[in-house]
GUNU-697058 format. One line per 3 residues: number of its first residue (from 1); their letters; for each residue x, y, z of C-alpha. Coordinates in Angstrom, 1 decimal, m for minus. Layout:
BEGIN
NUM	a	X/Y/Z | ...
end
This chain:
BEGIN
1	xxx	0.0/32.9/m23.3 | 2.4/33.1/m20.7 | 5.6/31.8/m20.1
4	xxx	4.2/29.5/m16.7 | 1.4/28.4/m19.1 | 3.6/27.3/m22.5
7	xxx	6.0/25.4/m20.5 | 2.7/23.4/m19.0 | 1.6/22.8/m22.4
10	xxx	4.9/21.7/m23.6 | 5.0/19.2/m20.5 | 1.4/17.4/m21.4
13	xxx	2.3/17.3/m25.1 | 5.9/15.1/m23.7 | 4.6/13.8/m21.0
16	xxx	5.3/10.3/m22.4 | 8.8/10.6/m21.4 | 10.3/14.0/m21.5
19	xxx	12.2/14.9/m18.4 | 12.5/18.4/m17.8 | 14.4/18.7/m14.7
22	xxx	14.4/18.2/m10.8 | 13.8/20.7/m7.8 | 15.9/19.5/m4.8
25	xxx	14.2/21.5/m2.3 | 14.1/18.5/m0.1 | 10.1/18.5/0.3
28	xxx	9.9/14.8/m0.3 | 8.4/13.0/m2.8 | 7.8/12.8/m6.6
31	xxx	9.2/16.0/m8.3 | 8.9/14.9/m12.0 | 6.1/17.3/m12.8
34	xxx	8.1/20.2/m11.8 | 7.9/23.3/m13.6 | 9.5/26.8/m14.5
37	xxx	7.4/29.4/m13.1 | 7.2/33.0/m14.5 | 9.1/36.0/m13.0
40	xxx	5.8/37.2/m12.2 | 4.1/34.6/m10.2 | 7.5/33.8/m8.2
43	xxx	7.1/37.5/m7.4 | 11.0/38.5/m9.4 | 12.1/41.5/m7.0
46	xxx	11.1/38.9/m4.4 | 13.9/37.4/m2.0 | 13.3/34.0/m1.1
49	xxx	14.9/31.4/0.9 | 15.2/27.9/m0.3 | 14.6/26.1/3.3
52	xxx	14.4/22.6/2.9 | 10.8/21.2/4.0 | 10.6/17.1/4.5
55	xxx	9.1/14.4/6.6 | 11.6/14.6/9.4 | 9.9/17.9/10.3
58	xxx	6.9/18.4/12.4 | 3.8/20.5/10.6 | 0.5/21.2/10.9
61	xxx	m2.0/21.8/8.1 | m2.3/20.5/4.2 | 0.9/19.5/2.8
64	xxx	m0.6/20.9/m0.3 | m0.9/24.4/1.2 | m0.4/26.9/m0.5
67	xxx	1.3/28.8/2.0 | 4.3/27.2/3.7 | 5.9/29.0/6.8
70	xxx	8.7/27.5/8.3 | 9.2/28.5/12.0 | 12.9/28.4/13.4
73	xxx	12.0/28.9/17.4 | 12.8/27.8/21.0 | 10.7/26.6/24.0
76	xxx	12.1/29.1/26.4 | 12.4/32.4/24.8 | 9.8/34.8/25.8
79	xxx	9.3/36.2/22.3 | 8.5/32.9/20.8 | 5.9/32.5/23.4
82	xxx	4.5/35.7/22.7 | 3.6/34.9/18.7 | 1.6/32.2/19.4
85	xxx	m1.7/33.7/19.5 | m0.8/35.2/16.2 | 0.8/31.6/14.7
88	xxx	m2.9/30.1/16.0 | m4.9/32.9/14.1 | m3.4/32.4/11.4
91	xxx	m4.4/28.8/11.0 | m7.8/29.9/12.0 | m8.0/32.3/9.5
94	xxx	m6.5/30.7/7.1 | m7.6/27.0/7.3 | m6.2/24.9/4.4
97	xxx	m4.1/27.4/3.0 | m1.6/27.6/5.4 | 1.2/25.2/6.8
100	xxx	3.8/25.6/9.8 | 6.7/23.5/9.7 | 9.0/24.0/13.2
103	xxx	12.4/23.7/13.3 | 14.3/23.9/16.3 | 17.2/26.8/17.2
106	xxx	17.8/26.9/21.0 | 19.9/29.9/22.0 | 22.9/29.2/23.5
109	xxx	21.9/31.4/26.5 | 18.9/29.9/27.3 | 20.1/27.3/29.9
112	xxx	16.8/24.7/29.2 | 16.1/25.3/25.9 | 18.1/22.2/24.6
115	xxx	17.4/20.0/27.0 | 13.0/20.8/25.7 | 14.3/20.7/22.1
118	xxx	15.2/17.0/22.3 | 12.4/16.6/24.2 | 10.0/18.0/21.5
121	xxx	11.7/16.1/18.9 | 11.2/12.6/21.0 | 7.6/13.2/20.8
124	xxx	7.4/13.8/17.4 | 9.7/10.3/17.1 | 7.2/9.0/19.1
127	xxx	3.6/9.9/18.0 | 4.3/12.2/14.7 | 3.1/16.1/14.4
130	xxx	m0.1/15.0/16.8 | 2.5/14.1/20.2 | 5.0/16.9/19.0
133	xxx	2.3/20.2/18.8 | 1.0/18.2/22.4 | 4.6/18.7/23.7
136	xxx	5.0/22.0/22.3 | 1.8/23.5/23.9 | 2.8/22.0/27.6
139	xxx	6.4/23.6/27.6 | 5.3/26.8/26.2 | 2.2/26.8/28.8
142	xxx	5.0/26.2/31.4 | 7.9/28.2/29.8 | 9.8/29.1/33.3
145	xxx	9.8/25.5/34.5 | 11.4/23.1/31.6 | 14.0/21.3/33.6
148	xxx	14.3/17.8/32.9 | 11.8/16.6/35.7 | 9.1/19.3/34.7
151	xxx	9.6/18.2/31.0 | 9.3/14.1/31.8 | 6.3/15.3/33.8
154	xxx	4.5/17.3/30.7 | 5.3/14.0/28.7 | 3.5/12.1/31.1
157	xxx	0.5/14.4/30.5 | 0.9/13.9/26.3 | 1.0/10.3/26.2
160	xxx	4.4/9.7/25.9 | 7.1/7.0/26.5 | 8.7/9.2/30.0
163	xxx	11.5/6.9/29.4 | 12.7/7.3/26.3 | 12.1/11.1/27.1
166	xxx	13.7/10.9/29.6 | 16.4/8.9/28.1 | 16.7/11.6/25.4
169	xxx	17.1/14.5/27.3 | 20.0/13.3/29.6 | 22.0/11.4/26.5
172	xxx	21.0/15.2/23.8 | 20.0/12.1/21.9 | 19.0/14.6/19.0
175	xxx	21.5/17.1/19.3 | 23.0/16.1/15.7 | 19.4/16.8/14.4
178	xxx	19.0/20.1/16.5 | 22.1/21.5/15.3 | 21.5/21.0/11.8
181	xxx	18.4/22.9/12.4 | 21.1/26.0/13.8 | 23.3/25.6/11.0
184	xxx	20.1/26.5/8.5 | 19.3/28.8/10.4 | 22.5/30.8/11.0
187	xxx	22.9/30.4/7.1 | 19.9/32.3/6.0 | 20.4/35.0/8.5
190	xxx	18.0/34.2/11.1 | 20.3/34.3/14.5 | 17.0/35.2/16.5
193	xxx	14.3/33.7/17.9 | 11.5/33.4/16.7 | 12.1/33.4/12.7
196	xxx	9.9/32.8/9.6 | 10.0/32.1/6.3 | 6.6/32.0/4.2
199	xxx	7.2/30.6/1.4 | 10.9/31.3/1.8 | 10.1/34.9/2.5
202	xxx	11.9/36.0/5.6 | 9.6/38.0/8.5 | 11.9/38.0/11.8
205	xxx	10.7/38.6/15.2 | 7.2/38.3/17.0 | 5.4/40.3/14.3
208	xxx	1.8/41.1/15.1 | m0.7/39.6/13.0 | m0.7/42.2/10.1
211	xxx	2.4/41.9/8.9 | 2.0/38.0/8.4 | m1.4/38.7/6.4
214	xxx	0.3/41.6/4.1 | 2.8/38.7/3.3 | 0.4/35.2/3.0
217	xxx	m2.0/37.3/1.5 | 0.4/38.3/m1.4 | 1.8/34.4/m1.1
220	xxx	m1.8/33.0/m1.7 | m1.9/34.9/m4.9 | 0.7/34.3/m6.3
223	xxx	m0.1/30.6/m5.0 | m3.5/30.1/m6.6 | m1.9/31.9/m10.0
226	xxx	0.1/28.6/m10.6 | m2.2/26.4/m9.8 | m4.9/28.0/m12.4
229	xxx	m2.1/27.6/m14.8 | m1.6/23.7/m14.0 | 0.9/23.6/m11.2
232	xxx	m0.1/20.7/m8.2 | m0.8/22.8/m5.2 | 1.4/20.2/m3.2
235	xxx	4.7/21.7/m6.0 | 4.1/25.1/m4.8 | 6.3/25.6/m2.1
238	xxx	9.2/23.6/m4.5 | 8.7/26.1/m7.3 | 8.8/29.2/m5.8
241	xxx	11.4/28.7/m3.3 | 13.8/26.7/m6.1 | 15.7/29.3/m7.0
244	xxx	16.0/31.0/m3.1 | 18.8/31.8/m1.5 | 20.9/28.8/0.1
247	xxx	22.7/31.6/2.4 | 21.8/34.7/3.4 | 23.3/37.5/1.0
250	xxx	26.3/39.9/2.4 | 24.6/43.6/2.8 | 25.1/46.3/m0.5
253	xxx	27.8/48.9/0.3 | 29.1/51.6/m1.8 | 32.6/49.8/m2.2
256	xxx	34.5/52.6/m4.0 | 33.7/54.6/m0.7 | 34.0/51.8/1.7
259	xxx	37.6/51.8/3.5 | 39.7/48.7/4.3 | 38.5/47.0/7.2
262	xxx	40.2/44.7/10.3 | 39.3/41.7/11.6 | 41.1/39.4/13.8
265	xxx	42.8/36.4/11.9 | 40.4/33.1/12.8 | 43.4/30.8/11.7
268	xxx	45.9/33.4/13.9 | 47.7/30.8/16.3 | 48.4/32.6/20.0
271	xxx	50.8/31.7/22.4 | 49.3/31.3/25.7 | 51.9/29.8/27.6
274	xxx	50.4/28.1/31.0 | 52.0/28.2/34.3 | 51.2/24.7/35.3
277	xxx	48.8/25.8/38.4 | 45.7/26.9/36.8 | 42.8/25.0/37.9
280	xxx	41.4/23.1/34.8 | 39.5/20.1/33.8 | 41.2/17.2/31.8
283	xxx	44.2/15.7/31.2 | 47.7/17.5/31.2 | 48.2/15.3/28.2
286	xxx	45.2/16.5/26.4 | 45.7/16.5/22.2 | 43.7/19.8/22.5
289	xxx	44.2/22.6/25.3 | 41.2/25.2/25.2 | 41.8/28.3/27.9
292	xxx	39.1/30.2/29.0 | 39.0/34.0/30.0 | 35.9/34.5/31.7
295	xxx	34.9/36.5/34.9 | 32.2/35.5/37.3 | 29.6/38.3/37.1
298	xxx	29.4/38.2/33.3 | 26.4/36.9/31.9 | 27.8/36.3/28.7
301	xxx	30.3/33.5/30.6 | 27.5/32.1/32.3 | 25.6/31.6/29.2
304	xxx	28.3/29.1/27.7 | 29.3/27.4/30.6 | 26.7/24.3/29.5
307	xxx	28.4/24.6/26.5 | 32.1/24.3/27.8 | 30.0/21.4/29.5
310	xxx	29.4/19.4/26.4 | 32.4/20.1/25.2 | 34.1/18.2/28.4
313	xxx	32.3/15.3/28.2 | 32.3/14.9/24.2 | 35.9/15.0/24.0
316	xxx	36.5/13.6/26.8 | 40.7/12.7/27.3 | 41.0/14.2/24.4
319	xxx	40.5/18.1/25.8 | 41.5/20.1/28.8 | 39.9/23.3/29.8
322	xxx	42.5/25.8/31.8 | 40.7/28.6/33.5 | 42.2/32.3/33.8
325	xxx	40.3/35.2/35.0 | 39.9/38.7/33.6 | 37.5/40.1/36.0
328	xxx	36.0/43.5/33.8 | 36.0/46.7/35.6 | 32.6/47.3/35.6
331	xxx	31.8/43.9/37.4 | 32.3/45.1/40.6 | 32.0/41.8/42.4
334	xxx	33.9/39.9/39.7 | 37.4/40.9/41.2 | 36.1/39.3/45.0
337	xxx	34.7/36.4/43.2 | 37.9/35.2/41.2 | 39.9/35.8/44.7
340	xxx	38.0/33.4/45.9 | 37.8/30.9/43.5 | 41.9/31.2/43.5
343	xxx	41.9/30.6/47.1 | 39.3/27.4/46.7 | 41.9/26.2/44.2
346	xxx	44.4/26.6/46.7 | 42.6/24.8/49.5 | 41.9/22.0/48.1
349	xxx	43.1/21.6/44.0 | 41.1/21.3/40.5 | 38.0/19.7/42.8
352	xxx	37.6/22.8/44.9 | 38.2/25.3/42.7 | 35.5/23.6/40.0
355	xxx	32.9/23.3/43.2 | 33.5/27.0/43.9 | 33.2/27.5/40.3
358	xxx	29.6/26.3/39.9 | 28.7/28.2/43.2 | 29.9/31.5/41.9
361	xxx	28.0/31.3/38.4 | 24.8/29.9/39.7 | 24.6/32.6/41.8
364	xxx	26.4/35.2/39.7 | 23.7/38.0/41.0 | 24.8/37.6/44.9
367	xxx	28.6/37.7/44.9 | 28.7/39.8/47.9 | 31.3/39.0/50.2
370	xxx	28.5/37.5/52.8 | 27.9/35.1/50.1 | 31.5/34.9/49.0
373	xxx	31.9/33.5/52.9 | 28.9/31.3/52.8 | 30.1/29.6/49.9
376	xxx	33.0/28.8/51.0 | 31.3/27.4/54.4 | 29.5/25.1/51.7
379	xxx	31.9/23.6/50.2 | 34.7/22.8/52.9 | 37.1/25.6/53.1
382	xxx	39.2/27.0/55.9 | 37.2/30.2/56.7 | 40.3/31.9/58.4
385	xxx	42.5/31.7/55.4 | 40.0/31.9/53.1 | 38.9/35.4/55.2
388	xxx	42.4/36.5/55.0 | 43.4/35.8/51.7 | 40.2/37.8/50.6
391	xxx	41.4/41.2/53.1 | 44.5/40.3/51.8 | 44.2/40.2/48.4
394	xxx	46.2/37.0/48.6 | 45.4/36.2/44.3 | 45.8/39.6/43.0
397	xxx	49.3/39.2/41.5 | 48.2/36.0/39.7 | 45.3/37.5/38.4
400	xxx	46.8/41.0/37.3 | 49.0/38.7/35.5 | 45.7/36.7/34.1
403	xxx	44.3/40.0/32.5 | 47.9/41.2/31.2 | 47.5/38.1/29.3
406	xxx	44.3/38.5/28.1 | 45.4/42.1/27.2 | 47.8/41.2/25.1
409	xxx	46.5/39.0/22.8 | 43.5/40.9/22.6 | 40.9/39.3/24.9
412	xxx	39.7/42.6/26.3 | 35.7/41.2/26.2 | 34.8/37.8/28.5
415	xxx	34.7/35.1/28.0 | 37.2/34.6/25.3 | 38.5/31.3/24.6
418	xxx	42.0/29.9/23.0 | 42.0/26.0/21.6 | 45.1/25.3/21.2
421	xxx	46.1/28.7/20.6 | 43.7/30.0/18.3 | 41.1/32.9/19.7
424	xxx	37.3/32.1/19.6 | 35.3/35.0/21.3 | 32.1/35.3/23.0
427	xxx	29.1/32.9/24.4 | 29.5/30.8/21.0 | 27.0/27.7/20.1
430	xxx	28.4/24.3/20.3 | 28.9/23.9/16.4 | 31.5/26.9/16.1
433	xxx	33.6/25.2/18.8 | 33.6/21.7/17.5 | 34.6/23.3/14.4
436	xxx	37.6/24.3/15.7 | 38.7/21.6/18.0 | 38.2/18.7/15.0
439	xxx	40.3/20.7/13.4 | 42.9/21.0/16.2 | 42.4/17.5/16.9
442	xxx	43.3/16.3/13.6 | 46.5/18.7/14.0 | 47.4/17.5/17.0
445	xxx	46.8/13.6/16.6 | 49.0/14.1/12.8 | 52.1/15.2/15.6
448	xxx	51.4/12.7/17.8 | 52.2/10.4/14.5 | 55.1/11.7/13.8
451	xxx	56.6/11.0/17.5 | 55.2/13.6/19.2 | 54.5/12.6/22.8
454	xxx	50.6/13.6/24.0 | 52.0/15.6/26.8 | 54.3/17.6/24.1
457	xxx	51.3/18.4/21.9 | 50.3/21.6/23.3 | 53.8/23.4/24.3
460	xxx	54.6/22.6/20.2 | 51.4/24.0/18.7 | 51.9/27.4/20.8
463	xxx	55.8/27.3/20.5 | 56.0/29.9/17.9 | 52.3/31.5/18.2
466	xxx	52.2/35.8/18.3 | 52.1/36.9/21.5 | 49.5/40.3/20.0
469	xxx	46.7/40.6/18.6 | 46.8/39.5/14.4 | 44.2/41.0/11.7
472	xxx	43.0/40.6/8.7 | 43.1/43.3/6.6 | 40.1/42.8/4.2
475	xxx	38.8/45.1/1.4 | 35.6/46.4/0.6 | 34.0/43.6/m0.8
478	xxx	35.3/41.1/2.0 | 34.1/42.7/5.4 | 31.6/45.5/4.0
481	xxx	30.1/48.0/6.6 | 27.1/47.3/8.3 | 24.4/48.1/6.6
484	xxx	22.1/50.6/7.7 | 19.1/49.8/10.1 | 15.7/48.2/8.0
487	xxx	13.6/51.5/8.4 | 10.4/49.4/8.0 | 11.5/46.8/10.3
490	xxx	9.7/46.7/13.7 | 11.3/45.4/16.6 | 9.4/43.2/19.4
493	xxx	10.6/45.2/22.3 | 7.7/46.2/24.7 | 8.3/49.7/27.3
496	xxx	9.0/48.4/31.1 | 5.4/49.9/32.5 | 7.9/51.6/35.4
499	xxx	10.4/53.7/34.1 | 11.5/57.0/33.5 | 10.0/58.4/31.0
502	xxx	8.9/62.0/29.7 | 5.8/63.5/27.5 | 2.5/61.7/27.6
505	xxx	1.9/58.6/29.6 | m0.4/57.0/26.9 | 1.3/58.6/24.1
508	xxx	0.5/57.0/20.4 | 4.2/57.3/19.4 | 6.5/55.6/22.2
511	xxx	10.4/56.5/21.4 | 12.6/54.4/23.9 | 16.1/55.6/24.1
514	xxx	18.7/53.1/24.8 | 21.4/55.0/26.0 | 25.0/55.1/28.2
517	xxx	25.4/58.2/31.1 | 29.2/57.4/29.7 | 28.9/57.8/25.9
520	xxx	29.9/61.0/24.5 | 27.2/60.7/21.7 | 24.3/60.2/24.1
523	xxx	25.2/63.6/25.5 | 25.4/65.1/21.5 | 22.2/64.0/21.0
526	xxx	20.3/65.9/24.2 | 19.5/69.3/22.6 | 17.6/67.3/19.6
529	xxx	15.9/65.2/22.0 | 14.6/68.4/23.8 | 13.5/69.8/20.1
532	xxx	11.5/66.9/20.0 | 9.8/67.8/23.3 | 9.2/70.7/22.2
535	xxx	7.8/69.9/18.8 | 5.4/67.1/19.8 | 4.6/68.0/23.9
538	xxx	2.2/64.9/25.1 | 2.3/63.3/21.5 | 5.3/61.5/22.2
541	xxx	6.6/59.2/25.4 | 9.8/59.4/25.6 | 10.8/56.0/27.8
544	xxx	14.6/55.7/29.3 | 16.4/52.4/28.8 | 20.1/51.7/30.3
547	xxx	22.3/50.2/27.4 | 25.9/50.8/29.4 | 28.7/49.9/26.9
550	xxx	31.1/47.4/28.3 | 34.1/49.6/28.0 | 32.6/52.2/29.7
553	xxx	33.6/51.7/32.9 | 31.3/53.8/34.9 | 28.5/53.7/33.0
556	xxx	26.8/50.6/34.5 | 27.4/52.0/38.2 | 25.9/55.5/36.7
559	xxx	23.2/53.5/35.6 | 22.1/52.0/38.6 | 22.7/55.3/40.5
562	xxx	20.3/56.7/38.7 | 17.7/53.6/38.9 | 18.0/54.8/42.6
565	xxx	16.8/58.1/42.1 | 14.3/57.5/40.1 | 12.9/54.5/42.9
568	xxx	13.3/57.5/45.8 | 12.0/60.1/43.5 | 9.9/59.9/40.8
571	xxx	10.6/61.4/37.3 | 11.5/64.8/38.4 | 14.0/63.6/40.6
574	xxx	15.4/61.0/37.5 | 16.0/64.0/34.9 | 17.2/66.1/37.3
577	xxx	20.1/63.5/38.1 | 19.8/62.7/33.7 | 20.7/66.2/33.7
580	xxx	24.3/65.9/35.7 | 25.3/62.8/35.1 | 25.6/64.3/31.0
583	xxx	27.0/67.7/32.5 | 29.7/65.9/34.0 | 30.5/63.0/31.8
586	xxx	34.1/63.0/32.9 | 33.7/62.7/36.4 | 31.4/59.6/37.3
589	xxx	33.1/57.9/40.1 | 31.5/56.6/43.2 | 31.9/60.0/45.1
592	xxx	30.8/61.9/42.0 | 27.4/60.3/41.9 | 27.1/60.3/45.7
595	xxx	27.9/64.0/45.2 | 25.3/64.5/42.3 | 22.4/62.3/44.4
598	xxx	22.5/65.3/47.0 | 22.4/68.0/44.4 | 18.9/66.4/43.2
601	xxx	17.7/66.6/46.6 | 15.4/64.7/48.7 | 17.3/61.6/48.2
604	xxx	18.1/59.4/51.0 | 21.7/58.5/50.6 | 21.5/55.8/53.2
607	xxx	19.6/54.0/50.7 | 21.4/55.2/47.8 | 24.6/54.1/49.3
610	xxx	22.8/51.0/50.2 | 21.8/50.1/46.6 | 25.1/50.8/45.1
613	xxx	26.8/48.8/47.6 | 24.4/45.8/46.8 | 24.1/46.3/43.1
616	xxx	20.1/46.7/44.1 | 19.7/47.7/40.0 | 22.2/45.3/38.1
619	xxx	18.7/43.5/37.2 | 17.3/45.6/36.0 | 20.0/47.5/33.6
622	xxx	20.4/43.7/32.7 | 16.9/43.5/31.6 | 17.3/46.6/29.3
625	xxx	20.6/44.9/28.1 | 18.5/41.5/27.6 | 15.5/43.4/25.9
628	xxx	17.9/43.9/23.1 | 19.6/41.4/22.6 | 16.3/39.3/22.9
631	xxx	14.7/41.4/19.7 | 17.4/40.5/17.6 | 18.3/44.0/17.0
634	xxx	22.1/44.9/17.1 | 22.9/48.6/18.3 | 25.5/50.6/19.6
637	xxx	24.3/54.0/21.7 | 22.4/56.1/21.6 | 19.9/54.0/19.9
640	xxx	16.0/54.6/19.6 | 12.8/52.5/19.2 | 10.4/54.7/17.4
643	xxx	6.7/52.6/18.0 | 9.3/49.6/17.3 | 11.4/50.9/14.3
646	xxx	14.7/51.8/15.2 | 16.8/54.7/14.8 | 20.5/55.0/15.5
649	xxx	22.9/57.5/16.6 | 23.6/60.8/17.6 | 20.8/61.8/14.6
652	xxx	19.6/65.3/13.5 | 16.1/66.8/14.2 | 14.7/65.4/10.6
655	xxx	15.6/62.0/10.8 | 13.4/62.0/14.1 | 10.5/64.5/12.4
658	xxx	10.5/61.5/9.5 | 10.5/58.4/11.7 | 7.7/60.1/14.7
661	xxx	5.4/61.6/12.2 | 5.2/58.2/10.4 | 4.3/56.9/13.1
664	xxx	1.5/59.0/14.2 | 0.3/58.6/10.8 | 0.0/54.8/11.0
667	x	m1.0/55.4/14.7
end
């Protein structure tokens, strides 16, 4: 007998009033006739998630299934659209067996995705699973038009209450809810869009439809195990996710051979002492002062702008925002833009500068100085001043002192933010700032107790804060080294149908380079990219993505440069300017490449001028950049997609032979 079955028999002989403990799983209802599974069943050398499953969730199919998949996903990333035709043949296929339960994690860059969240979870308020999967099939029929009036519309058309809806989406009525859901989520690992867990076994990504079966098809068996041995098929999903993972687990290193690692000190106060004529929004007698580094052509600093939003109006009083620019190198239009918005501020205050603020990010892909001037037109300014503070270079001094702030503390990146001197860095979600202004907040109202005026509150926090950067000096087992890329892991991350690429156009194996015309290591790794030519001929495409590094600060012009030749001039004409740009690593300036361009020959430098001037190709290095970060993969260059699995760094020969030839197999 096995262990599964004894323990049911030792249940029915005390069932009269034996208690033998309680799942907490948070499926709902009556757990009493829980059991202990076997290391068998539960699948032992299985990780599993305990994800908690209860009636506050939308689902479809049996709440007995034996199969539960819970979905953490987003109405406007592309990727979650994308898996739908697989999520909907799986409940085909698998009628009765299988349940989705959603659970909402909007990405902080995706400007509409909170406002449909709330949306989504109003209709399931209103009219249960039915109204939510209604509202969830109009937005992700319409994904590129969920503003609030397109999403009171599709509400309209599900049978909803467009009031409350409506009502819901301006007030984030269930933003508490939502970012619960992102607090799970970040937990267990699962940062990306879309991620599932069946039956609290992790699968990230839009998989294709095979590597969902290989998983429920193990799941069901397991599944239909128990129940032959007396389990309910409702206590499934309980019992084999009761002992999962509540977090996900740190990645194994060798620690006698890891070294000592830094990290910057979260708790680290910084003394960012404030002029008194930055343009910012709040009071001057805020409890908690948060200032922003952040540079108008960064997408990054676009992306949490609606967050710096929310945080305005929550707080309210309570929080001032001071702006300071550190316009990167590589922007080449954020130096013009933050002149500018400095001369808007010095026009006409806080309420110009905030006007030309939103102007410049909503159109952070046209900062030309045409626009720059039309701008201005729009929103009241004196065009000769603002004309000749622009020639001028009226700002620059205030800003050159900006960025030697920055600088020092360690803000190199944008945007990088300091609440009330401490550093929090990057396009963070809501939660991770709140976290740090309560905290600051209950600081700051403890000094105001003790006699501290408001307006004093901010000059006392900072007064002795370091003025560099401050690490952390962890060991092995506190910041281990990133683990080595999952070689069975396949990325979503489809090849652009125009772009450079070499070996055969309909190639079974597809190996798309990410690489930077800057990086040292891209260049290392030519000669065994040419021995895979060699090796494989018209087996293998070889596809060109741009992934310029943000401290490289002529690899993103490189990289449009060469977008430029390949538009004029085909392939030929692409490798040929591949070819120089890695020849002469060192010298990639503006004349350089112009330089290089006529080397190739046949290039009109009219219109290669022309599209440098104009940034004709930021897109679409962007879009490489965005592919990425959109499949949840984390790289550094040169990195390669190999049919999906990825391989990074400079690698030898073999590693390539082991990873193509796999996949020609399996082709």
């Amino acid at each position: 007998m096995s262990k599964g079955s004894a323990i049911i028999a030792i249940l029915i002989a005390f069932v009269g009033g034996f208690a033998i403990g309680h799942l907490s799983s948070g499926i709902g209802g009556d757990d009493s006739a829980a059991v202990e599974i076997d290391g068998d069943a539960a699948g032992a050398d299985i990780q599993r998630f305990k994800i908690p499953v209860t009636d506050d969730q939308p689902s479809k199919g049996p709440e007995d299934a034996l199969v539960t998949i819970v979905e953490f996903s987003e109405f406007e990333c592309p990727f979650c659209k994308r898996v739908l035709p697989t999520t909907s043949r799986i409940m085909n296929e698998y009628k009765g067996k299988v349940r989705f339960v959603w659970r909402n994690n909007p990405l902080p860059f995706h400007a509409s995705a909170m406002g449909a969240a709330n949306a989504s979870v109003e209709a399931f308020k209103q009219g249960g699973s039915e109204k939510f999967w209604k509202m969830h099939d109009l937005m992700f029929e319409n994904q590129q038009s969920l503003k609030p009036a397109d999403l009171e519309r599709y509400a309209r058309s599900a049978g909803l209450d467009v009031g409350k809806v409506k009502a819901a989406i301006a007030s984030k009525k269930y933003a508490s809810a939502i970012q619960a859901d992102q607090q799970i989520a970040q937990k267990m690992g699962a940062r990306g869009t879309p991620a599932f867990f069946i039956n609290g076994r992790q699968l990230m990504g839009a998989q294709p439809f095979e590597r969902f079966k290989e998983v429920i098809d193990d799941e069901i068996r397991r599944a239909e195990s128990l129940v032959k041995e007396g389990l309910p098929a409702g206590k499934v999903y309980a019992a084999l996710t009761k002992n999962g993972l509540t977090s996900a687990p740190a990645p194994e290193a060798d620690k006698a051979k890891q070294p000592a690692r830094r990290r910057p000190d979260p708790d680290a106060v910084y003394k960012v002492t404030l002029q008194g004529n930055e343009p910012q929004k709040g009071p001057d007698d805020a409890l908690v002062t948060i200032v922003e580094f952040s540079d108008f052509e960064c997408p990054f600093c676009g992306r949490v702008e609606p967050t710096v939003a929310q945080i305005v109006k929550k707080y309210g009083r309570d929080v001032r925002v001071v702006w300071m620019n550190n316009p990167l190198p590589f922007h080449q239009n954020a130096g013009p833009a933050a002149m500018a918005a400095l001369e808007a501020h010095k026009q006409g205050g806080d309420a110009k500068f905030w006007k030309m603020h939103e102007k410049l990010f909503a159109n952070q892909r046209g900062l030309t100085r045409e626009n720059l001037e039309s701008y201005a037109k729009e929103i009241g300014l004196n065009m000769a001043q603002f004309r000749s503070a622009l020639d001028g270079k009226t700002h620059q001094k205030a800003i050159d002192a900006q960025q030697q702030i920055a600088r020092s503390l360690g803000a190199t990146g944008t945007p990088s933010f300091f609440i009330n001197g401490r550093n929090l860095r990057g396009a963070q979600p809501l939660p991770a700032f709140e976290q740090v202004i309560d905290q600051e907040l209950a600081k700051a109202k403890a000094l105001v107790a003790k006699g501290t005026p408001r307006s004093g509150v901010y000059a006392a926090t900072i007064k002795s804060g370091a003025t560099s950067p401050k690490f952390l000096d962890d060991g092995p087992a506190a910041a281990p080294a990133a683990a080595a890329p999952d070689a069975d892991k396949v990325y979503e991350i489809a090849a652009p149908r125009n772009a450079p690429f070499k070996g055969g156009r309909n190639a079974k194996v597809v190996v798309q380079l990410f690489s930077d015309f800057q990086c040292p290591f891209c260049g290392r790794v030519l000669p065994t990219i040419k021995q895979v030519e060699q090796e494989y001929g018209n087996k293998v495409k070889i596809v060109w993505r741009d992934y310029p590094l943000p401290f490289h600060q002529e690899a993103g012009p490189a990289a449009q440069a060469a977008r430029e030749v390949f538009k004029q001039g085909g392939n030929d004409k692409f490798w040929k300017f591949h070819d120089l740009l890695f020849t002469n690593q060192k010298a990639l300036g503006r004349a350089d490449l112009e330089k290089y361009a006529q080397q190739v020959g046949g290039i009109n430098m009219a219109q290669f001028r022309s599209a440098l001037d104009s940034q004709t190709h930021k897109a679409g290095v962007d879009a490489d950049l965005n592919a990425v970060r959109e499949s949840g993969a984390r790289i550094g260059t040169p990195s390669f997609f190999i049919n999906g699995r990825l391989l990074q760094g400079a690698q030898p020969f073999p590693a390539f032979k082991a990873a193509i030839d796999r996949a020609l197999k399996e082709g």
